[in-house]
N, C-alpha and C positions, 0 to 999 in steps of 0.2 A: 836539352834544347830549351832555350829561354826566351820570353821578348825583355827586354831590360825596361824598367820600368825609370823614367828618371825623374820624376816628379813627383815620388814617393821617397827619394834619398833624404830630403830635407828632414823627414818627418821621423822614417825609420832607421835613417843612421847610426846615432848612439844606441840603440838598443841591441840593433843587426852588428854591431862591433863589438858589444858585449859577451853575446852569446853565440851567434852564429860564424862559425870558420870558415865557411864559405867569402863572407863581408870581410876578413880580415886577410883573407888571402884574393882580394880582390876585385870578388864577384861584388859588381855594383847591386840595387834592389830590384828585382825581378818578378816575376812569372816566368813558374815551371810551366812550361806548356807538353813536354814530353821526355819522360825519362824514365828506363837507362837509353840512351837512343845510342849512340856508337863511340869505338873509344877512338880517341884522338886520331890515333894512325889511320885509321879507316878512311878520315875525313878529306878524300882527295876533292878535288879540283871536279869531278863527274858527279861526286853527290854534293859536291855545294850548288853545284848546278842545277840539280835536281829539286832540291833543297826550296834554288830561288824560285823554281818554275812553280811550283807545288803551294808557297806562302804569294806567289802573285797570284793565284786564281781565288785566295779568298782575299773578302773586301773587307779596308780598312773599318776599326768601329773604333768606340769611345764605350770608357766603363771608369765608375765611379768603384771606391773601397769603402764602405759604408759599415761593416762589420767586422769581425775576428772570427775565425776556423781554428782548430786545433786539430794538427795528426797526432801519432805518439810523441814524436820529438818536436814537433815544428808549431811554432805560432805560425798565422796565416792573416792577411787581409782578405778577406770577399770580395770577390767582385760582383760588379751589378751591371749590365746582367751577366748571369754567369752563361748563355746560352753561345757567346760567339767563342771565347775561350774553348769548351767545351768542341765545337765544329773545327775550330783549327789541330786540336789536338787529336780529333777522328780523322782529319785531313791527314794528319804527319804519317796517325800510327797506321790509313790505310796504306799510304806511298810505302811508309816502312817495307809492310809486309807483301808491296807489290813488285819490286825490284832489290836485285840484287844490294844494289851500293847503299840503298835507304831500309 
């Protein structure tokens, strides 16, 4: 699960098409915000439902990339702050593990 970030494309494009397979098979630049969340088949019409109910109860923000994170594999932009990110992705993985479809 992603928010797509599109005002980061300009910046990190050539690089994310270098290196990352994801950029090259199409995924614009993003925020992971939760993952592994479901595989595709799962994704009916009830949990996108769900899905919307769940990201309309939190409120929109604004975050700046101000830094670089590093996983094993992955370069990262920071965000700032990182606190709303962080609630949206407790939001998902609670719905996750509170019904069936999520």
């Amino acid at each position: 699960m992603v928010a797509k970030v599109p005002a980061a494309e300009a910046v990190v494009a050539a690089v994310r098409l270098r290196y990352d397979e994801s950029a090259r098979a199409g995924m614009p630049a993003h925020i992971t915000v939760f993952s592994p969340f479901l595989p595709a088949g799962r994704l009916t019409p009830d949990v996108l439902d769900e899905l919307g109910r769940l990201v309309a109860r939190h409120r929109a923000f604004d975050v700046t990339f101000a830094g670089l994170g590093r996983f094993p594999v992955a370069l990262w932009l920071a965000p700032e702050p990182p606190q709303p990110l962080r609630s949206l992705t407790e939001l998902l993985r609670c719905g996750h593990r509170s019904s069936d479809g999520l």
